[in-house]
C-alpha positions as CSV (number, residue, x, y, z in Angstrom):
1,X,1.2,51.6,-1.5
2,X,-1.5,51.4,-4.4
3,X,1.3,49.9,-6.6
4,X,2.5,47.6,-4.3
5,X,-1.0,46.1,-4.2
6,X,-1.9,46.3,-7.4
7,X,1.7,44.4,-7.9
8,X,0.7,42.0,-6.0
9,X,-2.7,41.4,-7.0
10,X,-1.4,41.1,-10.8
11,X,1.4,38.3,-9.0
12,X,-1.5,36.5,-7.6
13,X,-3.7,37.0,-10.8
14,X,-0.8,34.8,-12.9
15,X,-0.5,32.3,-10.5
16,X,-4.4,31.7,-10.5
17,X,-4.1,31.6,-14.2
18,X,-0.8,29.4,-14.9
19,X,-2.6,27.3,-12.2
20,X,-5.9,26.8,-14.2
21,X,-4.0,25.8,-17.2
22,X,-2.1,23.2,-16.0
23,X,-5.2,21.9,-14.6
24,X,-7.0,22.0,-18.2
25,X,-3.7,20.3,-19.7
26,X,-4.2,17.6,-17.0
27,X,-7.7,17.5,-17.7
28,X,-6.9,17.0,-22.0
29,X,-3.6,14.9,-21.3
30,X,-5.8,12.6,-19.4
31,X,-8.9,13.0,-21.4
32,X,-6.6,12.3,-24.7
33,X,-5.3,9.1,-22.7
34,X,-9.0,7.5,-21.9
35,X,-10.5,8.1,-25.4
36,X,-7.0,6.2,-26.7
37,X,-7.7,3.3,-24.5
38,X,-11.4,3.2,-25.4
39,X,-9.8,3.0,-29.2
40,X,-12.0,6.7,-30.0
41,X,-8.4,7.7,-31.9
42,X,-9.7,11.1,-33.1
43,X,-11.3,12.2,-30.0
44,X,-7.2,11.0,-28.1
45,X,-5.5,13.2,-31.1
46,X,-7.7,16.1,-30.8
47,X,-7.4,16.2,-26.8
48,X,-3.9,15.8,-27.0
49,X,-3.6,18.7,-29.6
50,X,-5.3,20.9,-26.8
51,X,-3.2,19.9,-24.3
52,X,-0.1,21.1,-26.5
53,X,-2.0,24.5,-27.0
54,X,-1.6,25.1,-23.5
55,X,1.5,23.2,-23.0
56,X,3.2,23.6,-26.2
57,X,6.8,21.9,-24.6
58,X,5.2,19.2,-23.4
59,X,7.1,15.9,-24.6
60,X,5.0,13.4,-23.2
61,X,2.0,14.7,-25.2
62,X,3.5,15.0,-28.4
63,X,4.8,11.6,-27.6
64,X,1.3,10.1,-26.9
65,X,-0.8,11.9,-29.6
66,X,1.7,10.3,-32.1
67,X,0.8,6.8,-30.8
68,X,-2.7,7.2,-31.2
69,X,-1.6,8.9,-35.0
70,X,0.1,5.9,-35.7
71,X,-2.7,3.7,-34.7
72,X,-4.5,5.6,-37.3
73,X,-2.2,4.4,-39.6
74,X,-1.0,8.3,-40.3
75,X,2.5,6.9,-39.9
76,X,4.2,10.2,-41.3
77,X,2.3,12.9,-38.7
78,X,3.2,10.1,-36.1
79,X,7.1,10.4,-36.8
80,X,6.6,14.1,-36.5
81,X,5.0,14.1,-33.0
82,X,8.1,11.4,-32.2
83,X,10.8,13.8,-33.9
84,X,9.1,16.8,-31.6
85,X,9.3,14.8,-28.4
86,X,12.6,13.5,-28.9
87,X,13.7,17.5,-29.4
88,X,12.2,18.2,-26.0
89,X,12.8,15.1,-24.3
90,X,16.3,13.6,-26.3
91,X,16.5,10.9,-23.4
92,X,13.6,9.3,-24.4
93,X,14.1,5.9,-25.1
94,X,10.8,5.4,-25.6
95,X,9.8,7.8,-27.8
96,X,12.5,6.4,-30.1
97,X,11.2,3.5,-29.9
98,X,7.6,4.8,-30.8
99,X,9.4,6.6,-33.5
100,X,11.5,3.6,-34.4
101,X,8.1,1.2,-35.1
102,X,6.4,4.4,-37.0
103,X,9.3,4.1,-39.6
104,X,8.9,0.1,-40.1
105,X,6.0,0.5,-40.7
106,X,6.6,2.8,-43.6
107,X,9.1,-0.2,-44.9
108,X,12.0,2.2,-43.2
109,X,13.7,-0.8,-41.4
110,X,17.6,0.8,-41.6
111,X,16.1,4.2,-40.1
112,X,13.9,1.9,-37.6
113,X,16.9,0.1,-36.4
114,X,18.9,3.5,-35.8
115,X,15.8,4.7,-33.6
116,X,16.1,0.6,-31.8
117,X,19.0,1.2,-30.7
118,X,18.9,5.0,-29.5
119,X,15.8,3.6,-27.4
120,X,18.3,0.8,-26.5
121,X,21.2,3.7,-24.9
122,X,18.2,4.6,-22.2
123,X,16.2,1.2,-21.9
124,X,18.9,-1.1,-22.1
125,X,16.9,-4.0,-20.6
126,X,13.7,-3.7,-23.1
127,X,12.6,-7.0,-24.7
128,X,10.0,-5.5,-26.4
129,X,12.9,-2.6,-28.2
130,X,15.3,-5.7,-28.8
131,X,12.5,-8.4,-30.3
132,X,11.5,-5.2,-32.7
133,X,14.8,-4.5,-34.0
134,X,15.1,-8.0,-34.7
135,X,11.8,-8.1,-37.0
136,X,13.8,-4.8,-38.7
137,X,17.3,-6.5,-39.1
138,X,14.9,-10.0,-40.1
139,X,12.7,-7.7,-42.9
140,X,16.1,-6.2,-43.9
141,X,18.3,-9.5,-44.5
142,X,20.4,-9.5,-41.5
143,X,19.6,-12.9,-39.8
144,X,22.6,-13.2,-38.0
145,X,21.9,-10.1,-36.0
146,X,18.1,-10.4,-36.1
147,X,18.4,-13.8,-34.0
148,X,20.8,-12.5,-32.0
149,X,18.4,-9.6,-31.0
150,X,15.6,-12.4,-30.4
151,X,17.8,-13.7,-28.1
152,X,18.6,-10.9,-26.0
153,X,14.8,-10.6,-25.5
154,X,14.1,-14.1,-24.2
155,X,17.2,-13.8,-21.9
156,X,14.9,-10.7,-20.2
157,X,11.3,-12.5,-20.6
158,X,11.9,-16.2,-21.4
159,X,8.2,-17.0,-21.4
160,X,7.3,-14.9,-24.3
161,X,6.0,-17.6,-27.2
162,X,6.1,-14.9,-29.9
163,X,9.3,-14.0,-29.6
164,X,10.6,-17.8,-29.8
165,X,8.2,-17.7,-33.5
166,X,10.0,-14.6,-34.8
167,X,13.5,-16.2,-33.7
168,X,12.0,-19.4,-35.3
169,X,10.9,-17.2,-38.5
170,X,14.3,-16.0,-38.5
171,X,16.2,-19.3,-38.6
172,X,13.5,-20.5,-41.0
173,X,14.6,-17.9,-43.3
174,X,17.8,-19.0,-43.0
175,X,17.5,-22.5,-44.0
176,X,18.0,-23.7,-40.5
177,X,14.8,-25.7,-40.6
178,X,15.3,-27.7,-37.7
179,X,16.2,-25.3,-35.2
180,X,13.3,-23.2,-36.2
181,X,11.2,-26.1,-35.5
182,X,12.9,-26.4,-32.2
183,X,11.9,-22.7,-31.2
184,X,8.2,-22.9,-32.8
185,X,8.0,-26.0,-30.2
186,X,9.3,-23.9,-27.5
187,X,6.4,-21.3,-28.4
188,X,4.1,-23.7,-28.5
189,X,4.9,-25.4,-24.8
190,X,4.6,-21.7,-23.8
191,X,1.0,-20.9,-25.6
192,X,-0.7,-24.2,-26.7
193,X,-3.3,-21.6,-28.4
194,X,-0.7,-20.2,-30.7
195,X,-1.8,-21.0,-33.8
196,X,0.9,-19.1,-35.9
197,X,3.6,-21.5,-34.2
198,X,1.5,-24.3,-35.6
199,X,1.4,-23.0,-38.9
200,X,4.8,-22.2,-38.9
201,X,6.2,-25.3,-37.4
202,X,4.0,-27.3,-40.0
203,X,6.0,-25.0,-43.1
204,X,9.4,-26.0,-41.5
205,X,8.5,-29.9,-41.6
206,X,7.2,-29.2,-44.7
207,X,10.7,-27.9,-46.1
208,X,12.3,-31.4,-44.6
209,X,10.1,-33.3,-45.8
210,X,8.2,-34.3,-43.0
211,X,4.5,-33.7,-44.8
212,X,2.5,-35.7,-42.7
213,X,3.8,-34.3,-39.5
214,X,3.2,-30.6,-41.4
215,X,-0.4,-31.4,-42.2
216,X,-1.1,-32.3,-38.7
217,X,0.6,-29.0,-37.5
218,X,-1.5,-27.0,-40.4
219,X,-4.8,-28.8,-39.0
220,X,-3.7,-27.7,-35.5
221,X,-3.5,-24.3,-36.6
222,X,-6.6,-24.1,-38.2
223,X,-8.4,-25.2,-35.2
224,X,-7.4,-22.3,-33.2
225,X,-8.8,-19.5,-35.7
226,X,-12.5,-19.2,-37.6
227,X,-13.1,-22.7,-39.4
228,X,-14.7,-20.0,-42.3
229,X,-12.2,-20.3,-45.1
230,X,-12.2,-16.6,-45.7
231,X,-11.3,-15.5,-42.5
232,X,-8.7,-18.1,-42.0
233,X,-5.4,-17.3,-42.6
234,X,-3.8,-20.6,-42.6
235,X,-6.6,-22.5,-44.9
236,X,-5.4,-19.7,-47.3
237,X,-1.6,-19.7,-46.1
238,X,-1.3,-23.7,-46.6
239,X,-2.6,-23.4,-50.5
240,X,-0.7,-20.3,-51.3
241,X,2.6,-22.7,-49.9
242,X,1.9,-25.6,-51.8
243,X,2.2,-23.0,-54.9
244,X,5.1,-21.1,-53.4
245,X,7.8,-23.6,-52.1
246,X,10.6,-22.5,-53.6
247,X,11.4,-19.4,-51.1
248,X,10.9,-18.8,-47.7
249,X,10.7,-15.4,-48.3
250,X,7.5,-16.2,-50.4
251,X,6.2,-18.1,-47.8
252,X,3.1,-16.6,-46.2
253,X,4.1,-17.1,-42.4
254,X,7.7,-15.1,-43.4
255,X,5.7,-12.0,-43.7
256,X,2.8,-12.9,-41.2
257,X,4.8,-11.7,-38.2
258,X,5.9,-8.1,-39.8
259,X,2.6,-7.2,-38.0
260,X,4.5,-8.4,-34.6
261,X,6.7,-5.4,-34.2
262,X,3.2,-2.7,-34.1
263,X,-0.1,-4.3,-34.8
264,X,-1.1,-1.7,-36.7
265,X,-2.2,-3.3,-40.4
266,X,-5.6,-3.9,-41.1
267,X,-7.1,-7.2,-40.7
268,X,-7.7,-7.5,-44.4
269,X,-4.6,-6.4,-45.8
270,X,-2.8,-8.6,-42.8
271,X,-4.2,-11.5,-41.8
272,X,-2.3,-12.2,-39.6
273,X,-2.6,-8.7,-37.3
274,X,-5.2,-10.3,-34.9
275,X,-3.6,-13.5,-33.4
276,X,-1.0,-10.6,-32.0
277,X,-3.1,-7.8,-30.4
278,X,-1.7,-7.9,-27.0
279,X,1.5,-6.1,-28.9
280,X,-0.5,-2.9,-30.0
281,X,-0.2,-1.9,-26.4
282,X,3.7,-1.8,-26.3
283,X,4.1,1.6,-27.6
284,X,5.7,3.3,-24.8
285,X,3.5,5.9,-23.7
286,X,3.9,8.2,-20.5
């Protein structure tokens, strides 16, 4: 009889306790998911860490405390925390896709592009995974496939201006000049405000010779950012053309939108990171 109880009071004892932890994981996960949002990135790794102490299996976790890595800019421990979810989780489209924008950002834009289209096999109908691995196959040469990818994403969200300016980047790039100009228009009917369509419209007109028509597109875009020459990206991006028209790969708004596919850069090192801070928030969490 004594055993039976004392059985059952050790039966009830375990349940109390697994109880409590899961509470305190939900009480970390969620913990780790405000301080993230409120941009306090050590305070979201650390609370996320805990949470894994208690849940060590838990794929969502690793997942999120490798976005909030990421944002730090520790793109290596980030790819880790991906690579550990994905071995709990391997259905996770959007851990590779978290995983997939860790690596471009690294310059790994073949490995980023394997992880794209994992994340593709489970989200199939992702603008957000297809416009990505189209900045990878763009950074990597492929332009064919990179507009084709741009594509696919404005065939599931035709109202998204940046994605008509990377398709325009991409056909840019390509020496259609004209077409590009006929997506940075698009972009700009979608977002008057977007200043990099101006800017990048006005480089295309440049290229066919159209200069007065750029320099009204290049004064357009400076009217939309900080008039103060250092902080303007296009005051500096329309001097640094005028020295560097032979490429478009050395053309400034070319490499402007590699901050598109994660958000991550610094402001000084990427001028071009704020006009595109809405896209920070696309790394899938759960």
């Amino acid at each position: 009889m004594f055993r039976k109880f004392f059985f059952g009071l050790m039966v009830i004892s375990a349940v109390f306790i697994q109880a409590a932890a899961q509470s305190n994981f939900k009480d970390f996960f969620e913990l780790g998911r405000i301080s993230y949002h409120k941009g306090d990135l050590s305070n979201a790794i650390a609370n996320y860490t805990k949470a894994l102490a208690i849940d060590p299996k838990n794929a969502a976790a690793y997942n999120n405390r490798g976005i909030a890595k990421k944002a730090m800019g520790k793109f290596e421990d980030a790819i880790k925390d991906f690579t550990a979810a994905l071995n709990l989780n391997p259905k996770s489209g959007s851990s590779y896709y978290n995983r997939g924008n860790a690596k471009h950002s690294l310059g790994k834009t073949l490995e980023a592009i394997e992880d794209y289209t994992k994340a593709l096999n489970f989200k199939p109908n992702d603008a957000n995974i297809y416009n990505n691995r189209g900045v990878a196959k763009r950074d990597s040469g492929n332009l064919e496939e990179a507009i084709k990818d741009f594509t696919q994403a404005l065939e599931i969200r035709p109202d998204d201006a940046k994605i008509y300016n990377n398709r325009g980047v991409a056909k840019a790039k390509k020496g259609s000049y004209q077409n590009a100009i006929v997506d940075f228009t698009q972009a700009l009917n979608i977002d008057p405000e977007y200043g990099h369509a101006y800017y990048n419209r006005g480089c295309a007109k440049k290229k066919l010779g159209y200069a007065k028509q750029a320099q009204l597109d290049f004064k357009k875009a400076r009217e939309k950012y900080d008039k103060s020459f250092d902080k303007n990206p296009f005051v500096i991006g329309e001097k640094a053309f005028k020295s560097e028209d032979k490429a478009f790969k050395k053309n400034p708004f070319t490499t402007g939108e590699k901050s598109f596919k994660t958000e991550d850069a610094d402001f000084d090192k990427n001028p071009f990171t704020a006009a595109n801070k809405a896209f920070k928030s696309e790394d899938a969490s759960f």
